[in-house]
N, C-alpha and C positions, 0 to 999 in steps of 0.2 A: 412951523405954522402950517396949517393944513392948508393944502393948494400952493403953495409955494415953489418953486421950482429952485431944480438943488440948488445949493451953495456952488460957489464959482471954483472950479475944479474937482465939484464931488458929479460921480457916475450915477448914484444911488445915495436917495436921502429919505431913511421910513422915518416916521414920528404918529406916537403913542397907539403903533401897529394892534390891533385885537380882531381875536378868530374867539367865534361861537358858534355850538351846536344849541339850536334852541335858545333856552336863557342860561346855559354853561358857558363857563368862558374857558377856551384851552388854551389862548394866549391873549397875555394881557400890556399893552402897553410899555411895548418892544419899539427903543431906538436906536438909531445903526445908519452911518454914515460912512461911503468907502469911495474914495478918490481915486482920479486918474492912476492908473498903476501898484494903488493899493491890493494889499491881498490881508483881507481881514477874515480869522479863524471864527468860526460858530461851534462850540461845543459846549455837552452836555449828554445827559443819559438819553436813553430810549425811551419817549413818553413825555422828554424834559419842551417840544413843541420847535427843535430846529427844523425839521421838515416841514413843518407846516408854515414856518415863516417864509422859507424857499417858495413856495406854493405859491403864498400870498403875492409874493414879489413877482412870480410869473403869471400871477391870474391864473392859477392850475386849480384850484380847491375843491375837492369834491362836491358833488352835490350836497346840499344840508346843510352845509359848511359858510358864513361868512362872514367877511372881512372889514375892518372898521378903522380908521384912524387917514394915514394919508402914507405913498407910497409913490417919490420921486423919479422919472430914470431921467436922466440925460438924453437928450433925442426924438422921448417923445412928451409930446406937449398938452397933457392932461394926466390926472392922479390917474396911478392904476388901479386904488380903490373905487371904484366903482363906475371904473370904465367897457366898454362895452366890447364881447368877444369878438365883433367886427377888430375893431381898430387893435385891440390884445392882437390880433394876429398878425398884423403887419409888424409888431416890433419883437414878437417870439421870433429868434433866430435870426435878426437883424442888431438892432440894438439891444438886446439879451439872449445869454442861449442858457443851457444845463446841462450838465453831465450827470446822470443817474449812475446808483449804484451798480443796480443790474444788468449790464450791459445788453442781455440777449432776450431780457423782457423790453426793452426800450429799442431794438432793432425790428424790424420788419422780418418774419424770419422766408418769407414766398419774393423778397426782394434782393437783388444783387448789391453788393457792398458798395460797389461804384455809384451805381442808381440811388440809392440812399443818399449816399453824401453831395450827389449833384443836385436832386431832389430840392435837399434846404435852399439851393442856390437859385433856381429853376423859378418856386413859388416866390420869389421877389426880384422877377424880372431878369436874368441874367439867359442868356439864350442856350438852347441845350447840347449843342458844340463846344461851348467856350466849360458849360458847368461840367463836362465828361472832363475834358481835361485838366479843368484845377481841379477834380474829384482825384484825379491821381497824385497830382501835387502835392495835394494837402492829405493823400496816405502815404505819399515820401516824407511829406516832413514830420508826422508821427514817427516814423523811424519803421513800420512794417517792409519786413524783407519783400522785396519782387511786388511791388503797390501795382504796375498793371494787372497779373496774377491775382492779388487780394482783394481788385476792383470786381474783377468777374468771379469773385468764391459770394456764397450766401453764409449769413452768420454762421449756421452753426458747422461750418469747414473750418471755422479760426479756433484759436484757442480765448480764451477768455483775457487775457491780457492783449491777444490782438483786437478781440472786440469791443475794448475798451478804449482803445486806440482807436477805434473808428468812430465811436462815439462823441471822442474829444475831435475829431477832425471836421464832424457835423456841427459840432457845437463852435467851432472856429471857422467856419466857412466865411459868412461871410463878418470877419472882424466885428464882433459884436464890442460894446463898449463896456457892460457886465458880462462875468463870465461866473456863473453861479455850479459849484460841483457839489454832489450829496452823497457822501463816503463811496468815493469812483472810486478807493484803493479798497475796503474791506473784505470784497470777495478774493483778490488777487495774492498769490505767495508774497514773500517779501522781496525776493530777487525782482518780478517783476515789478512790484509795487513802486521801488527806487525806480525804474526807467521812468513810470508813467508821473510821477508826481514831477520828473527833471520836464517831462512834456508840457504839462500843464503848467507849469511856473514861469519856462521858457515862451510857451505859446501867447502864454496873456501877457508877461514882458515885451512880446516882438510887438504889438497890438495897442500898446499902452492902457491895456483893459482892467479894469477891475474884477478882484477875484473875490468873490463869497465860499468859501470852504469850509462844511461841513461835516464832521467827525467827531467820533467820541475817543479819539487818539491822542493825546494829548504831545505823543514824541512827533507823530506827523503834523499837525496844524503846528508846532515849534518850529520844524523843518522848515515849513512852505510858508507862514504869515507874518507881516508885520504887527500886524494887533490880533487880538480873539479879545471876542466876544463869550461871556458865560452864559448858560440859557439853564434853570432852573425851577420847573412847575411852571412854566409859559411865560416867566419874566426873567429879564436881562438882570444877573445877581451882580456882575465884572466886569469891567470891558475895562483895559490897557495898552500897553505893549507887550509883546511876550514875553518877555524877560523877566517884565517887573509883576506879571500877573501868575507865572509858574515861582519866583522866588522869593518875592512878598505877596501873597494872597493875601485879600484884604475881607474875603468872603466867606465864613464855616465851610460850604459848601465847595468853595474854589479848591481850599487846602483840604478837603476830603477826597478829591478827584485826584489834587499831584500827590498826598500820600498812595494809595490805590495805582496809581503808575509805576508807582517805584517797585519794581519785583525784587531790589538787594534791600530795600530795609525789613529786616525780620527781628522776630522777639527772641529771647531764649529760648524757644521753643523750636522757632526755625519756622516760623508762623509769619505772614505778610501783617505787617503793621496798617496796611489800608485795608485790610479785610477782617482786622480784630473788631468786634464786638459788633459788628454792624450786618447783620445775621436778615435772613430772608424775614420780608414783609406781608409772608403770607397773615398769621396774626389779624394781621391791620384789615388786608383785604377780603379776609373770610369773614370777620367779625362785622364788616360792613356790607356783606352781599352784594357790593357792585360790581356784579362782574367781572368781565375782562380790566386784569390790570396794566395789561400794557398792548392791545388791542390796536391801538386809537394811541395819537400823539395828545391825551387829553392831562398828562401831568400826574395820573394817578401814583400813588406813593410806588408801587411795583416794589424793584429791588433796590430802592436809593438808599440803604441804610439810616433810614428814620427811626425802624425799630430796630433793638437786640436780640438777637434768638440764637445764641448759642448751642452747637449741635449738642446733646447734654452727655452723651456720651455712656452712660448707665446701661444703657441699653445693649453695649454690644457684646459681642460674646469674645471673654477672652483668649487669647490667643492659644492659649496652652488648653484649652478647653475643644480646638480644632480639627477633624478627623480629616486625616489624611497619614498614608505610608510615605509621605516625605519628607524628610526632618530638615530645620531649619540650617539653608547653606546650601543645601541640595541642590542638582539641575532638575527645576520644575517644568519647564520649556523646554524643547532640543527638537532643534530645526538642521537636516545635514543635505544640504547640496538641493535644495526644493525650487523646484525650475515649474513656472506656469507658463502655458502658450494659448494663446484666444484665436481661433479662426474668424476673421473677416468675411463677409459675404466675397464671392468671387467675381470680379468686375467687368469677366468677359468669358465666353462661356469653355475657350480650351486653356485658359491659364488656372494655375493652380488658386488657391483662396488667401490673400496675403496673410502671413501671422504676424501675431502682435507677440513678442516675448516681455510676458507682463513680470518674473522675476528667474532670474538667470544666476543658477548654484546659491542660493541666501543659504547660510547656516549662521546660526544663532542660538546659545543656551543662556537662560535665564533661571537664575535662582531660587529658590524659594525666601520670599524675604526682600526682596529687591525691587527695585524703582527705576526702570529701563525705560528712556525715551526714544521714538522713534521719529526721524525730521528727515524730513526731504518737501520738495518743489511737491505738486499735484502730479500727478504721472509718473510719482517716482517707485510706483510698487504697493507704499504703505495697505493702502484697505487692502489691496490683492492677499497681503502678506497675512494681514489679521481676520479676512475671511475663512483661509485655509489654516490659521489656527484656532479659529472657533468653530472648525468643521461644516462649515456654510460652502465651501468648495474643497476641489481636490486640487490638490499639483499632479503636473502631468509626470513628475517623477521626484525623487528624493525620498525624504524620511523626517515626518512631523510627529514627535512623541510630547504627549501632554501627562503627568503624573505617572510616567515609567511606563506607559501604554503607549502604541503606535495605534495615531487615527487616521492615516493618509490609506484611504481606499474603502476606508470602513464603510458600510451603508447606515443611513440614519440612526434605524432600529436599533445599530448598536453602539452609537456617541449618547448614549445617556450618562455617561458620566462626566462628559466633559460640560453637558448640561449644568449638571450639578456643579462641579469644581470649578466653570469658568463664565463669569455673565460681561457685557459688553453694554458700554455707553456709548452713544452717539453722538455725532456733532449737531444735530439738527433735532431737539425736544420734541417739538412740534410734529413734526414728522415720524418720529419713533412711538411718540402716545397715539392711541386710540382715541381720535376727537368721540367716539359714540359711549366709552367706557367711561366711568367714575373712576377716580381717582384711588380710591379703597382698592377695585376691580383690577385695576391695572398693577398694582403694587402684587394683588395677593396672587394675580394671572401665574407666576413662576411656580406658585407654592402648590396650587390648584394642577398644575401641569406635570405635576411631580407626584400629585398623589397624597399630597400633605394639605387638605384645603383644611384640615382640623386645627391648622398655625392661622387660620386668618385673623386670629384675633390677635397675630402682632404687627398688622397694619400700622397701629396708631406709632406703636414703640418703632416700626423703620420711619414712619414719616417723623418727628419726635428726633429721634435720631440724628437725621438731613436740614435740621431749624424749619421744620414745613408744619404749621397746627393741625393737629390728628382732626379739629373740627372742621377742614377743609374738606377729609374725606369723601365727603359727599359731591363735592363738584367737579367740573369737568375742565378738562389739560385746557382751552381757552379763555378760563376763567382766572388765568395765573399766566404771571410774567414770564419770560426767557428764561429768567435766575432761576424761579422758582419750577418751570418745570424741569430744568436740570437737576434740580433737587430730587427731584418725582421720580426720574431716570434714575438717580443714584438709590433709591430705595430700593425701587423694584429689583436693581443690579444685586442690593444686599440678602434679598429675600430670601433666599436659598443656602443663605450662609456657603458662598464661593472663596476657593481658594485665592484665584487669580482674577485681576481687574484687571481686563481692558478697555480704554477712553479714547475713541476715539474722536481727535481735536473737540473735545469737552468744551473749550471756552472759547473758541476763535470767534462765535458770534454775539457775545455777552460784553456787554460794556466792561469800562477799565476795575471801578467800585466792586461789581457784580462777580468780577473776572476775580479778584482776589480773593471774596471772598467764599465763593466755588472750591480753586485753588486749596486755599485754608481747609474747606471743608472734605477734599479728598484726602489732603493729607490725614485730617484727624481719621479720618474710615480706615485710612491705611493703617495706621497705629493701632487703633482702639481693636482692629476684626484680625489684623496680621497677616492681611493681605500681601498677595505679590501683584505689583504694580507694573502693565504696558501702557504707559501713555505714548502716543501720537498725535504731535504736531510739527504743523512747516516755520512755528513762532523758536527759536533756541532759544531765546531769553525764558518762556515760561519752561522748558524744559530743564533749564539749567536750577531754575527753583526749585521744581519739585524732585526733579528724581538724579539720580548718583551717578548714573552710568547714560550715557549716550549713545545712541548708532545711528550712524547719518547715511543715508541711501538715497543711489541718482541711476535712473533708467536701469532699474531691477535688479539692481546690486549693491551688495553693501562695501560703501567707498572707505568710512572710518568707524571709527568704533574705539571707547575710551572712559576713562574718568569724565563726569559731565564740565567742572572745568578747565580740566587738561583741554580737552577737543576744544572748551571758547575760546582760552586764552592762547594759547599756543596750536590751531586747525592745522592738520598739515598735508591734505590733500586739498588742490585748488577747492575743487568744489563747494568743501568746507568752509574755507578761507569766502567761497564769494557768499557762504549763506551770511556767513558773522557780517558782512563789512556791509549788506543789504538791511541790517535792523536796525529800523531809526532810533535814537535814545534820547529824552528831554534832556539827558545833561550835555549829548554832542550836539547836539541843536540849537543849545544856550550857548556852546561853546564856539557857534561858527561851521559847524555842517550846515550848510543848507541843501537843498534837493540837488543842487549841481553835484558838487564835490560827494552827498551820498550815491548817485549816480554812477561819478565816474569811479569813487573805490569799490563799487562792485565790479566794473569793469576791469579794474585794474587787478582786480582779485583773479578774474576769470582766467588773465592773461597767467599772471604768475605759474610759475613751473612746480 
């Protein structure tokens, strides 16, 4: 009932929550009750309206934006629908906090770490002696190494997993009674992701707080919650226990998301069964002109598998049809002993300029024909390794040969063949397209740069090709989803008809649905064009689906190297051993992993000899 105050033991009580822009409604009549010491999951795709329910519940809503229904906390004693940012701020960070995704956009970056976290404690009263030293307190008990040290560094001295840790420690300052997180792990590897999630399950435990956790992970909210909640097109489609909501779905949509998770169920083909038929939504969105489809947390169709668009495959050029002097089995790659070193600005003026040794002797051959993944932590080398094989740097020494040619030293002018033989996907769509280019422009930009603009007219047949509608053409990379401008990325990659695909971490930011059916979709390019495949990720589970061969690499060296599930099943350098025992899974999470025990077997990985 609206105005009600929660039920007796609930933290947080919404009833028939709604967000409007205008007279649109992008969430509609969302309810959600989470008790003392509850930890209830929020998940759903990009677009599906969980961020904005967070919002609602913190009075955060953008301008333009509001909010309707009723919106309980425990502690304070009026709805927060339509309570005023006076009084919103005395219960932000007392009786409610958040942990953001982004750690280092939600940091002060001209403020000291210590100041920060004293800060929260400071504006409701606590005096600024006593908030300095719980500030270091509460960075000891995130677990950051040397917390006086890490009090006096500014954000961007930590690493992103320690700044995430500081952000949980803001957000726990002063014992808040909700404790509301908005995918705090997605940015993070998986190694550290296991520490930070044992942090947060622990912290709100110690606290008796209720946790709000939001993710489109379905192995992580298993991990960390007692119930989830499903959010789909801006309404609540499932809400359960976890157990009984990932093993009897009772919603189309619920058992579309736990198929789409499972990376071991495949077809005969060797195809993700959650990524069969349920093909990008461009179609939908181009036929409707509205804009950005995933823009805005407004529920538009995006990449939810509502339509089919099977990549059609006609289109590609068969493999034996392929010009290259390398024959199939061949080493197409051959990396021998390629060592890169980066000077650091020098920090005083008679010492020498610290070096960073970013890869130290890699040698590596890859075949023609082959599906080679690349996994390591952030910092472990990866992009260094795949800049300097797509000729974007040099190594300061070794031997990088691409199609039986040596390019390590080459000057631009003359890597135009690797142009040619080798195109590169990025992790980040948005960032790699040209927001000012058309869609058409940006695909045929490869062809045009090569001197072949007289092929533009097989724009529509690459996009065609990727499930993306050639009638899209016309619009611009903002106008389309995450999924679908990875699609857009993959065409442009095809344009040139390249021997060698390299992806780097392609899907880490693509919902679970969207995630497989990407996945699906590189695989089929790889078959249909006869590609040889570099994928790079820090995920070994998507690696272990798509590609044969593995190489796992940690501070600029390659530690193992293998059949892809030789190295899962049986890792046998620690390092290995701690990336496997770091990746959450909905079935060990059904089984009784929770964020602890995923914690401590990474630890326990680490030790191992």
């Amino acid at each position: 009932m609206s105005g009600a105050t929660p039920a007796t033991g609930d933290v947080l009580n919404v009833r028939d929550l709604g967000v409007t822009t205008g007279s649109t409604p992008l969430v509609e009549g969302v309810d959600l009750s989470i008790a003392r010491g509850e930890r209830l999951g929020l998940i759903g795709e990009s677009g599906s309206g969980k961020s904005l329910t967070a919002l609602s519940i913190m009075g955060l809503l953008p301008e333009g934006l509001r909010s309707s229904g009723s919106v309980r906390l425990a502690g304070f004693d009026r709805d927060i629908v339509g309570a005023s940012e006076h009084s919103l701020s005395h219960a932000r960070g007392l009786d409610m906090a958040m942990v953001f995704q982004e750690p280092m956009t939600a940091l002060n970056p001209t403020m000291r770490v210590g100041e920060q976290v004293a800060e929260v404690m400071t504006v409701h009263g606590v005096d600024a002696r006593t908030a300095r030293d719980r500030a270091v307190e509460l960075l000891d008990q995130v677990r950051l190494p040397d917390p006086t040290a890490a009090a006096r560094a500014y954000p961007h001295q930590l690493s992103g997993g320690q700044r995430q840790r500081v952000v949980l420690a803001i957000a726990l300052a002063n014992d808040p009674a909700l404790l509301i997180c908005d995918e705090p792990t997605t940015a993070l590897d998986v190694t550290v992701q296991a520490g930070v999630l044992d942090l947060i399950v622990s912290g709100a435990a110690a606290r008796d707080a209720g946790l709000l956790f939001i993710t489109h992970d379905l192995a992580v909210v298993a991990t960390v919650c007692h119930r989830v909640a499903v959010m789909h097109r801006g309404r609540i489609v499932e809400t359960g226990p976890v157990e009984q909501v990932f093993t009897r779905p009772e919603h189309e949509y619920t058992a579309r998301l736990v198929a789409a998770s499972d990376l071991s169920a495949v077809d005969a083909r060797g195809r993700l069964v959650g990524g069969r038929g349920s093909g990008s939504a461009a179609s939908t969105s181009a036929a409707s002109g509205s804009g950005s489809a995933s823009s805005s947390e407004s529920g538009a169709a995006g990449d939810s598998g509502d339509v089919a668009a099977e990549p059609p495959g006609a289109s590609a050029r068969p493999a034996g049809d392929r010009v290259s002097g390398i024959a199939a089995g061949e080493p197409i790659i051959e990396l021998t002993d390629v060592v890169r070193h980066y000077k650091r600005p020098r920090r005083r003026l008679l010492q020498p300029a610290p070096v960073v040794e970013a890869l130290r002797g890699v040698s590596l051959t890859v075949r023609r024909g082959e599906r080679v993944g690349i996994v390591g932590e952030s910092g472990c080398g990866k992009s260094t390794l795949l800049r300097i094989l797509a000729g974007l740097d040099r190594p300061t020494s070794g031997s990088v040969r691409v199609e039986g040619r040596e390019i390590a030293g080459l000057p631009e002018r003359r890597l135009r063949f690797v142009r040619d033989s080798l195109q590169l996907v990025f992790q980040d769509p948005m960032s790699s397209l040209n927001p000012r280019m058309r869609v058409a422009d940006i695909v045929a930009e490869p062809l045009v740069a090569q001197g072949r603009a007289a092929e533009k007219h097989r724009v529509g047949d690459l996009l065609a090709s990727v499930g993306v509608d050639p009638s899209a053409a016309r619009r611009f990379p903002h106008q389309f989803s995450g999924g679908q401008r990875q699609r857009i990325s993959l065409a442009r990659a095809l344009a040139p008809d390249p021997d060698i695909l390299v992806a780097d971490e392609p899907v880490s930011a693509l919902d679970v649905s969207v995630r497989a059916q990407v996945l699906n979709l590189i695989a089929d390019l790889v078959d249909d064009h006869g590609l040889t495949l570099v994928f790079v990720s820090h995920d070994l589970s998507v690696v272990r689906h798509l590609c044969e061969r593995v190489v796992v690499m940690e501070a600029g060296q390659i530690v193992e190297e293998g059949p892809t599930s030789r190295v899962y099943e049986d890792p046998q350098h620690p390092y290995t051993r701690r990336l496997v025992a770091s990746i959450p899974t909905l079935q060990g999470a059904l089984a009784g992993i929770d964020a602890a025990r995923l914690a401590d077997g990474v630890r326990a990985a680490g030790r191992s000899a």
